[in-house]
Each structure stands twice: as C-alpha cells, then as structure tokens.
C-alpha positions as CSV (number, residue, x, y, z in Angstrom):
1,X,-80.6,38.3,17.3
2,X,-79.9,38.7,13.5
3,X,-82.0,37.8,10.3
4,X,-80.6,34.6,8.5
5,X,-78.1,35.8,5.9
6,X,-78.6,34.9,1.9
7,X,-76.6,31.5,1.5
8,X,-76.6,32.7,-2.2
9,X,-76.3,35.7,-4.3
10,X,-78.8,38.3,-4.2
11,X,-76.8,40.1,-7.5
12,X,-74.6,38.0,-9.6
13,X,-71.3,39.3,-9.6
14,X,-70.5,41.2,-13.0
15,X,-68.7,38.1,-15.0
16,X,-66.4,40.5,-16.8
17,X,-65.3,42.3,-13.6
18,X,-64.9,39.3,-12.1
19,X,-62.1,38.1,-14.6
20,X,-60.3,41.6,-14.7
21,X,-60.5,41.3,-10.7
22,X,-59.0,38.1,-10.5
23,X,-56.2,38.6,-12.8
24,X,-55.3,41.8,-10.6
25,X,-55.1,39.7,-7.5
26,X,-53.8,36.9,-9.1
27,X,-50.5,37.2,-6.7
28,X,-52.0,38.7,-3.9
29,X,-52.4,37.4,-0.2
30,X,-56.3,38.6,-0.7
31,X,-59.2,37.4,-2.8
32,X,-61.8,40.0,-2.9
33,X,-63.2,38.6,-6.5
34,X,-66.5,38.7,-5.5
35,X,-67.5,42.0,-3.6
36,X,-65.7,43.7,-6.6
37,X,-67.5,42.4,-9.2
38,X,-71.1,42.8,-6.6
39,X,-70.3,46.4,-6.3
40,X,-70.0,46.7,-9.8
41,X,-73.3,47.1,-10.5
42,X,-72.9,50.4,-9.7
43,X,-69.9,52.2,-11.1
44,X,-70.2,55.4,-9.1
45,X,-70.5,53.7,-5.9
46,X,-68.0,51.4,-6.8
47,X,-65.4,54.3,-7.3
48,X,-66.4,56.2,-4.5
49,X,-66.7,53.1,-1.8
50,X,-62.6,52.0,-3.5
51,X,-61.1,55.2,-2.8
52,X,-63.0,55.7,0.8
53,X,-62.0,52.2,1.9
54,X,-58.3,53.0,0.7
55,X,-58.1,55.9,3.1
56,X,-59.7,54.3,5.8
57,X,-57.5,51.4,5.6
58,X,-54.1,53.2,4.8
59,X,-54.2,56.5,4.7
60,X,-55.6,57.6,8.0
61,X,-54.0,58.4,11.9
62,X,-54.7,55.2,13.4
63,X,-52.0,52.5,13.4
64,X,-52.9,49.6,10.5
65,X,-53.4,47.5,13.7
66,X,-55.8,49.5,15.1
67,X,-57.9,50.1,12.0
68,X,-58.1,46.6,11.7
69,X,-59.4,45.4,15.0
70,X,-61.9,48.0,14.6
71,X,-62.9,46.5,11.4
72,X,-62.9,43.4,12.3
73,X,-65.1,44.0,15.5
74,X,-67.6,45.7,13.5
75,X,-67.6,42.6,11.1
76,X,-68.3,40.6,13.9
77,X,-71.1,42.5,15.7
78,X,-72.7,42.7,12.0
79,X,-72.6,39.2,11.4
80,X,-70.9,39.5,8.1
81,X,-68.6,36.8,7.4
82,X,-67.0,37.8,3.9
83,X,-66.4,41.1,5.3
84,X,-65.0,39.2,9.1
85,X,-62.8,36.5,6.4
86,X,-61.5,39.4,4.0
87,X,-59.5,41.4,6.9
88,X,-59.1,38.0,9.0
89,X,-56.8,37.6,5.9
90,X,-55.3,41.1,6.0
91,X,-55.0,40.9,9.9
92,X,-52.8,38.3,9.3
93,X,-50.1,39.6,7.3
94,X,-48.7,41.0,10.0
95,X,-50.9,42.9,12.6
96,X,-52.6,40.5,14.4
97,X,-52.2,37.3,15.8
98,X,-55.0,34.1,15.4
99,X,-55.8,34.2,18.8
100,X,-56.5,38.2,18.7
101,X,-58.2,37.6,15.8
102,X,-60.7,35.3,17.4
103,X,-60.7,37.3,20.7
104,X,-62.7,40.1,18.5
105,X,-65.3,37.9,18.5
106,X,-65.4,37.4,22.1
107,X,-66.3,40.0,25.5
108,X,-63.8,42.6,25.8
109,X,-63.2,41.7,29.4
110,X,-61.5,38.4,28.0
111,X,-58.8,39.1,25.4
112,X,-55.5,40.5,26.7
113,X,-56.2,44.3,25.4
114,X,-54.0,47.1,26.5
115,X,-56.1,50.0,27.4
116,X,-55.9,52.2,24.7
117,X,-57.7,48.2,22.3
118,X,-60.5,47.9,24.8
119,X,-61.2,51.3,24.9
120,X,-61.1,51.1,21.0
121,X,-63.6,47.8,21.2
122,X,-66.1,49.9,23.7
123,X,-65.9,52.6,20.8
124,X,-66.7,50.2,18.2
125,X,-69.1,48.3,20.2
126,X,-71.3,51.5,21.3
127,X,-71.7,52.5,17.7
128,X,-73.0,49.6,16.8
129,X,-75.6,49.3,19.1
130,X,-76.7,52.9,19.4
131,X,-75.1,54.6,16.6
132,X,-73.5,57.2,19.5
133,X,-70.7,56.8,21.8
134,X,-71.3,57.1,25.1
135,X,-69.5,59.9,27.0
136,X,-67.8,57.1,29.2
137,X,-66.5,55.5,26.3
138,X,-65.7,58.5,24.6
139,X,-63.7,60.2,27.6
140,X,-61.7,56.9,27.8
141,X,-60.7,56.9,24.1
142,X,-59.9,60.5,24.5
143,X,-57.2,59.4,27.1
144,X,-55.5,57.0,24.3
145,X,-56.0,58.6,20.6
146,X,-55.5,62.0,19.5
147,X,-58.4,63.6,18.2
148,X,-57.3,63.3,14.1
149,X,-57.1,59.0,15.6
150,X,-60.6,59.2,17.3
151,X,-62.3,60.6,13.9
152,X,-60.6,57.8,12.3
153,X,-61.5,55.2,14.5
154,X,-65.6,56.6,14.7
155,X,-64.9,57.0,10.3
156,X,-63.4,53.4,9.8
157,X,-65.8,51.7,12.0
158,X,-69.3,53.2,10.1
159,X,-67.4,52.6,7.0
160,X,-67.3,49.2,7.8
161,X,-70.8,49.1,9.4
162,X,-72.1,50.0,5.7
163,X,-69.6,47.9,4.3
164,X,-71.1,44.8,6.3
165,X,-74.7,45.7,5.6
166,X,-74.2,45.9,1.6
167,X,-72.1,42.7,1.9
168,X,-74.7,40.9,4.0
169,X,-78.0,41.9,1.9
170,X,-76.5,41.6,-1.8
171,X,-75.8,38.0,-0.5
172,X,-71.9,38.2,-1.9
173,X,-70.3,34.8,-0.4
174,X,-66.6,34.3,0.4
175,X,-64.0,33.8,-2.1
176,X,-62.1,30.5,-2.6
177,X,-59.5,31.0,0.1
178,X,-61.5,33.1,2.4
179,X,-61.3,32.1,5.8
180,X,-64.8,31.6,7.9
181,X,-65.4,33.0,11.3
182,X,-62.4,31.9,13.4
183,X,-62.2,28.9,16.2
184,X,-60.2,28.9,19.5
185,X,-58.4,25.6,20.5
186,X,-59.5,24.5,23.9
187,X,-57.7,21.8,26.5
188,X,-59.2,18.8,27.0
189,X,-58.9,17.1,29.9
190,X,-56.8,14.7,28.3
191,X,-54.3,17.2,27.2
192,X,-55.7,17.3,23.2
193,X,-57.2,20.0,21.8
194,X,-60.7,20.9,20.7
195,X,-62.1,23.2,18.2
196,X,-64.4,25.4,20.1
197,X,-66.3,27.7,17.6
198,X,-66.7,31.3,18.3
199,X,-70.8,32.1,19.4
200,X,-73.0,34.6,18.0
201,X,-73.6,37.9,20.4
C-alpha cells in the first residue's frame, strides 16, 4: 500500500524558472515545466540531479530502450505519476510501444519480454522492494548485460527511485500535455472495446 500523494504543490514552482523553462521546451515533444522549476529551489541540487539524469538517460551502456523500461518500472512501483507520464512521453518517441508501456505496469509473467526485459524488470523490481538484488536475479541479469550495462541498469533505476520520491513528496503535478498512468483496451463480448485502467501493486 502507498500513502495518498499531494493533489497539490507542496513547493510552488519558482515563477521565473518556470517561464525560462518553458520557452526552452517550447518545441519539444516533452514538458518538464514543473519539476524544473520545483527543483529550483535548490540550485546545487538542481545542477547536480540535470547532469546525473543526462548520463543516466543518454550517456550510459544500456540501450535508450532499456533505460527507459527500467525507469518507467520504477515509476510505477513508486507510484509517481509525473515521473511514470514524463518518460511515457519519451518512451514514445521511438522506444516503446503503448502496449509495452502499459505492460510495465503489469506482472512480468504477462508482457511479451525477451529474456534479457524480464530479467531487467526482476532487477528493478528487487531493488525496490529490498534495496538489494537477489543473487537469482542478479545471476540472470549477468547472463544478458555486461557488467558496465548491469551498473547502469542498478544506477538508472535508484536514480529514478530518488527521482520519484522527490517528485512525489514536493507534490509537483503533471504538466499540460503529460500523459496519466496508461489504460489497456480490452474485448468485449460484443467485439468493442473497453478502457481497462492499469491497478495499483
């Protein structure tokens, strides 16, 4: 179970930052107005938490889809939405499609995973709920990633962990645009389609 998260700001993003920020992504696919402009408040963390995310995101062994399934599963097990909406938004220019995207949100046993995604889910999964990876999981992921990729994958997934917890207790809420957590369409049994909502864990 998690702890209701604010439905409003807990720190009013900087006004200032907020209009530089938006100018900046004026043309981009992304609107990240309002965790800019939260983290603000702080310009040393601010710095430091830009430049670690860059390398996490861009700059590091694992594959750009990999990264982001890992940060979107963390997203999920955290229950933070912004953070789950901002790289739903990423995901989808180009890496992932809108059914993975939901499937993070679901048991690992029921998306269509190669090997090398489950055992990068498991990862992800045991360092969120005991802040270790078992040596099951581990030796699996061992038989998939190099070890440079597996330091990424255990680096971008508590960068993300932090990055949920900070977006979830300031109370930063989603930017215009910024998708919520993602449905599945189900069959009726008249042939139609339903929106089925994902479910908390």
């Amino acid at each position: 179970m998690h702890l209701p998260r604010p439905t409003s700001p807990r720190l009013e993003p900087i006004p200032k930052v907020a209009e530089r920020a938006r100018e900046v992504m004026e043309s981009s696919f992304a609107n990240a107005v309002n965790v800019i402009a939260t983290i603000a408040h702080s310009r040393p963390i601010s710095k430091a938490f830009g430049e670690f995310a860059q390398t996490i995101l861009f700059k590091g062994d694992l594959s750009r889809r990999d990264v982001e399934i890992a940060v979107l599963r963390m997203g999920w097990n955290c229950q933070s939405v912004y953070e789950f909406g901002q790289h739903t938004l990423i995901a989808r220019a180009g890496v992932m499609t809108e059914e993975e995207i939901y499937l993070v949100t679901r048991p690992i046993a029921e998306g269509n995973w190669t090997p090398s995604e489950a055992a990068l889910l498991q990862v992800v999964d045991d360092l969120y709920s005991d802040d270790c990876v078992s040596d099951a999981t581990w030796a699996e992921a061992a038989s998939h990633f190099s070890e440079a990729e597996l330091v990424h994958l255990v680096a971008a997934a508590g960068c993300y962990r932090m990055v949920s917890g900070l977006l979830n207790s300031t109370g930063v809420q989603r930017d215009e645009g910024v998708p919520d957590w993602p449905t599945a369409s189900t069959p009726t049994l008249g042939g139609s389609a339903i929106s089925k909502p994902a479910c908390e864990p």
